[in-house]
Each structure stands twice: as structure tokens, then as C-alpha cells.
MARLOKE-338019 format. One record per residue (C-alpha): x, y, z; residue in one letter; chain; residue number from 1. Coordinates in steps of 0.1 Angstrom, whole numbers, always signed. Example, Ala and Ser with C-alpha at 12.3 -4.5 7.8 and 13.67 -1.06 7.14 Angstrom:
BEGIN
> +123	-45	+78	A	A	1 .
> +137	-11	+71	S	A	2 .
! end
This chain:
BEGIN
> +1206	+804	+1154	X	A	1 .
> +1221	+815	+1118	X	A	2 .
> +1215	+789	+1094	X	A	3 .
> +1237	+799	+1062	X	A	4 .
> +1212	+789	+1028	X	A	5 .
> +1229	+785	+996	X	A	6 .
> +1213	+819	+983	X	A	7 .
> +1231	+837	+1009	X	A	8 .
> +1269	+819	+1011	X	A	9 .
> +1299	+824	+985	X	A	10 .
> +1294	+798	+954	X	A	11 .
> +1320	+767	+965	X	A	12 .
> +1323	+756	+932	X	A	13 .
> +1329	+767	+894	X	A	14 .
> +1294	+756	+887	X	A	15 .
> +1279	+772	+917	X	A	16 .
> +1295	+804	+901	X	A	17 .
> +1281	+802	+867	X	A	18 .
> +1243	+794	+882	X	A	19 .
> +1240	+832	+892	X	A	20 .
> +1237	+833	+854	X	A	21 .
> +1195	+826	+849	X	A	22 .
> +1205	+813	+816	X	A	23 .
> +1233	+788	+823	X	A	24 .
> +1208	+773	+853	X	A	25 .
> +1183	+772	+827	X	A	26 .
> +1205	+749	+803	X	A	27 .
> +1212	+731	+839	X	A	28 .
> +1175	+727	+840	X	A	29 .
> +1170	+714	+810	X	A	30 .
> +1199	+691	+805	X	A	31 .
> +1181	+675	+837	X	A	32 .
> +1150	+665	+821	X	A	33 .
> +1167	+655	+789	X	A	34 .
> +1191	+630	+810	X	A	35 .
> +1158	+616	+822	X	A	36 .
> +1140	+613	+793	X	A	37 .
> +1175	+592	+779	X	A	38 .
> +1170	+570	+814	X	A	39 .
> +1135	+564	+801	X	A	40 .
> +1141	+556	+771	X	A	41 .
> +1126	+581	+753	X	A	42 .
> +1134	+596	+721	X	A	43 .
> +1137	+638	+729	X	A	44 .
> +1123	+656	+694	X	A	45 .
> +1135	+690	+705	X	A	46 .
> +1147	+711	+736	X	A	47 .
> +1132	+751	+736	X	A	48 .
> +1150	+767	+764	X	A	49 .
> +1121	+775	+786	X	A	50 .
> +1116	+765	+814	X	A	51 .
> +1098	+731	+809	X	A	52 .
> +1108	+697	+798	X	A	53 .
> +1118	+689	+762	X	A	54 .
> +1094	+673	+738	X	A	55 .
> +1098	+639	+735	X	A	56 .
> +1088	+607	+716	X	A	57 .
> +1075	+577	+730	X	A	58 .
> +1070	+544	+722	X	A	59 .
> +1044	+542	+752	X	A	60 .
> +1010	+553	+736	X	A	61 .
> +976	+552	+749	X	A	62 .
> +961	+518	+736	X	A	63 .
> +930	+519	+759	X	A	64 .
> +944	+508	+789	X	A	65 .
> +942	+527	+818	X	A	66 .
> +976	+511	+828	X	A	67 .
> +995	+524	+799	X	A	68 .
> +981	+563	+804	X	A	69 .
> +990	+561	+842	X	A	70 .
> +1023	+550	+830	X	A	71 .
> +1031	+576	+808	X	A	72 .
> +1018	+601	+832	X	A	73 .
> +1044	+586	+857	X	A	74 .
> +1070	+590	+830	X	A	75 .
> +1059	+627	+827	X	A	76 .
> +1063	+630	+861	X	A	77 .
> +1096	+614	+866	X	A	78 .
> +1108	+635	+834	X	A	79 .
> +1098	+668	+855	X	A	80 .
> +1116	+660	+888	X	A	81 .
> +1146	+652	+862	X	A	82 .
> +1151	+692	+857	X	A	83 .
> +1150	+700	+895	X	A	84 .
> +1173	+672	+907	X	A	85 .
> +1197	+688	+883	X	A	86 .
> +1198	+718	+893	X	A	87 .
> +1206	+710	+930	X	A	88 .
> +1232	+686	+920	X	A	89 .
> +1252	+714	+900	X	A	90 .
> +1239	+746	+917	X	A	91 .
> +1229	+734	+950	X	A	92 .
> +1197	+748	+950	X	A	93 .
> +1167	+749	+926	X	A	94 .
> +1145	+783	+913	X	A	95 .
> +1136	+769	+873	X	A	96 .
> +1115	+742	+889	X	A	97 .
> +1085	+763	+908	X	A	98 .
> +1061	+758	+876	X	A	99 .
> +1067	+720	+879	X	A	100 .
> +1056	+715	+915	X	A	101 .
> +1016	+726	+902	X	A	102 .
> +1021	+703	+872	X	A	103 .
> +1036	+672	+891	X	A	104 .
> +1010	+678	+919	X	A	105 .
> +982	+681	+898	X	A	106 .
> +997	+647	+874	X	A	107 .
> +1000	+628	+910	X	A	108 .
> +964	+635	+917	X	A	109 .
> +951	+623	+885	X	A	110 .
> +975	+588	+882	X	A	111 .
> +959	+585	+923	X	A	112 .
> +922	+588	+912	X	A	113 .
> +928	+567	+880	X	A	114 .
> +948	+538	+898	X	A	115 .
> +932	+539	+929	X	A	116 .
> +959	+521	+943	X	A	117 .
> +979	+550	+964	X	A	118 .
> +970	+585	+976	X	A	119 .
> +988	+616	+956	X	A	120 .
> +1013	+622	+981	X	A	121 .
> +1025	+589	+977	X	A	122 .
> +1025	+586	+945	X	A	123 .
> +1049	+618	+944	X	A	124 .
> +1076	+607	+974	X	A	125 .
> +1079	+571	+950	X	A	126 .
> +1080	+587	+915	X	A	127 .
> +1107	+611	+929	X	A	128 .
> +1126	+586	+943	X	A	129 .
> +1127	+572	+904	X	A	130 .
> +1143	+606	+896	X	A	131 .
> +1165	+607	+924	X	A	132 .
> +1177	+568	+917	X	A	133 .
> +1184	+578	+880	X	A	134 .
> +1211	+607	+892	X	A	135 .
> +1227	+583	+917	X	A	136 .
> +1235	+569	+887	X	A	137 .
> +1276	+585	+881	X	A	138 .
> +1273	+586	+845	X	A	139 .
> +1240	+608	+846	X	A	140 .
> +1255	+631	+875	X	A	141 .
> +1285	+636	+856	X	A	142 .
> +1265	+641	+821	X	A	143 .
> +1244	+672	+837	X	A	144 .
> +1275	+698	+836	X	A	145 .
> +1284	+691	+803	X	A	146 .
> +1252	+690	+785	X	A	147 .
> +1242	+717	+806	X	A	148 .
> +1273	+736	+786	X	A	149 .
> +1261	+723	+754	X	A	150 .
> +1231	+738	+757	X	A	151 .
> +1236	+769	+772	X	A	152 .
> +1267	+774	+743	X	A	153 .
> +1240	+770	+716	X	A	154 .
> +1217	+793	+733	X	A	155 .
> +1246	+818	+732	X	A	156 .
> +1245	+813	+697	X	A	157 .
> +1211	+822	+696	X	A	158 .
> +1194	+790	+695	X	A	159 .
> +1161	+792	+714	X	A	160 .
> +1152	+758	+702	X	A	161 .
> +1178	+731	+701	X	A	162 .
> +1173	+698	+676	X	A	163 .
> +1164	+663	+691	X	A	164 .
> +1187	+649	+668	X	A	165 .
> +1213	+670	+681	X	A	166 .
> +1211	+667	+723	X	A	167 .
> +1206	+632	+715	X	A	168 .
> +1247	+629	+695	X	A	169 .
> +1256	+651	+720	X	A	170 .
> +1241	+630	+751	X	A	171 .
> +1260	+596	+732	X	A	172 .
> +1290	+610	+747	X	A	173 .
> +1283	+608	+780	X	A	174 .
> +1254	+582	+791	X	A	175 .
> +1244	+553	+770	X	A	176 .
> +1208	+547	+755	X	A	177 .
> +1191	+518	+775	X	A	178 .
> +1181	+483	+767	X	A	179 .
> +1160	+481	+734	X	A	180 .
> +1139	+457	+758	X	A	181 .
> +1117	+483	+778	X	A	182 .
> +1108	+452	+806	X	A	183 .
> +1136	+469	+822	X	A	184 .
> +1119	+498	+833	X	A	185 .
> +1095	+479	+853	X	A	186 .
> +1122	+458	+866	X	A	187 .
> +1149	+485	+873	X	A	188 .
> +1121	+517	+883	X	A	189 .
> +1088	+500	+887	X	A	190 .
> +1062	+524	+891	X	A	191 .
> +1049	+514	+922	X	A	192 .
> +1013	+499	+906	X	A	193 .
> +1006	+464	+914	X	A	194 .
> +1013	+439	+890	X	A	195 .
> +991	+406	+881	X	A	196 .
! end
């Protein structure tokens, strides 16, 4: 039986249209993992349109604690799925993310042998669902085309790198940042380690 794949069917949308343009997916991509980072709340220093997540600022830092490095390796990892859940949502399939999948496999392995708590696979399935709950989120889903456009209009005007300072004005427009008080990303995400 013919099973018609996304790759092989007429583009159903105007979106869908424009991702047969590698460098419009690309600023798809990236507005992805930018939206997360915002959902985190983490500051993005600057976007280079590569693909591979922006860099970022956080006020999670390694004090130590093996609790606070796992937790900003899940933040890394949630931050990478960001990029690929974009792309499906606008072009309904996803070809920037194949250099992720190594990096989020190899990042699940290490958080399992640190925490000890949950094999690798799991760790991946619950961390992506984290990702996925952020873009069921309307205000996120509907953010991705339009800073997807921002981006990809500044790479046309031959930025290769674009400004924190700048994705960040431009991401005001369209989702807020998140409580000041980071308890709520243990209390809205939690990233699946046991608590005491």
C-alpha cells in the first residue's frame, strides 16, 4: 500500500511552500530553539544561523551539585528538541535536526549515569515531552512563523549572526518572558528527578 510522506506530496500550506527553501527551514529551526530557550527562561546572547541552538545565558550554573549540572544538561536537551518540534509544526517534517539526535542521545546518557535514577531512553521520551508541552502552548506555536521570518529576513540581509538583544525585542512581540521566580520550572516542567 502507497503511503504519501510529506517529501513526496504538494506543500498544503504557504509555509510548507517556503520550507523547500534550506535557508527559510533553517530560520524555522532556529526560531524553535530560541522559543525554548524564552520558555526556559533563559537569556539567548546570540543566534548564528547554523544549524545548532543559539547561545544562551543562564542563571543556572554549576555550583557543585550534581543536581544543578543534570539540570542544565536537561535544559540543553529540551532547548535541542525546541529546533525539531518547530520545524514539523511549520514544515511538517524535519531535516535541520539529524546532528541533534547524536547530541541529545549522547546528553541523555550522561544525565542517566549521573542521576542514576532512569535509563537514557527514558530520560529522552520525558525531556521531549517538556519540548512538546512548551509548543502546545498557542502563543509559542504561533511565535515560530514569525520569528522564523525575522530571522530568515536578516539573513537575507546578510546577517550570519543575529544579536541576542535583538531576537529577544523581537520575541516580546509574540510570547512573554516567564516568572522572575524560576520554582516554576520545576512546578510547570519538572525534570523528571526525584525530589527530597
Amino acid at each position: 500500500m502507497y503511503s504519501e510522506t510529506a517529501a513526496s506530496r504538494a506543500p498544503t500550506t504557504a509555509a510548507e511552500a517556503r520550507c523547500a527553501d534550506l535557508s527559510f527551514r533553517l530560520s524555522v529551526y532556529e526560531a524553535g530553539h530560541a522559543l525554548t530557550a524564552r520558555a526556559l527562561g533563559l537569556k539567548v546572547v546570540s543566534v548564528q544561523m547554523l544549524p545548532r541552538p543559539p547561545v544562551l545565558i543562564s542563571d543556572k550554573t554549576f555550583t557543585g551539585k550534581w543536581d544543578s549540572f543534570i539540570e542544565m544538561l536537561e535544559i540543553r536537551i529540551i532547548e535541542l528538541f525546541g529546533g525539531q518540534i518547530a520545524e514539523e509544526h511549520t514544515c511538517d517534517s524535519n531535516t535541520c535536526f539529524g546532528g541533534d539526535v547524536a547530541r541529545i542521545d549522547e546528553l541523555c546518557r550522561l544525565v542517566a549515569g549521573l542521576s542514576e535514577e532512569k535509563d537514557a531512553e527514558t530520560i529522552w521520551f520525558d525531556l521531549e515531552d517538556v519540548a512538546i508541552k512548551i509548543f502546545s502552548d498557542d502563543a509559542y506555536r504561533t511565535a515560530i512563523l514569525p520569528i522564523a521570518d525575522y530571522l530568515y529576513q536578516r539573513v537575507q540581509n546578510g546577517s550570519e549572526v543575529i544579536d541576542g538583544v535583538d531576537i529577544e525585542t523581537e520575541m516580546d512581540k509574540y510570547v512573554p518572558h516567564p516568572p522572575e521566580d524560576k520554582k516554576w520550572m520545576s512546578k510547570v516542567f519538572s525534570f523528571g528527578r526525584k525530589k527530597a
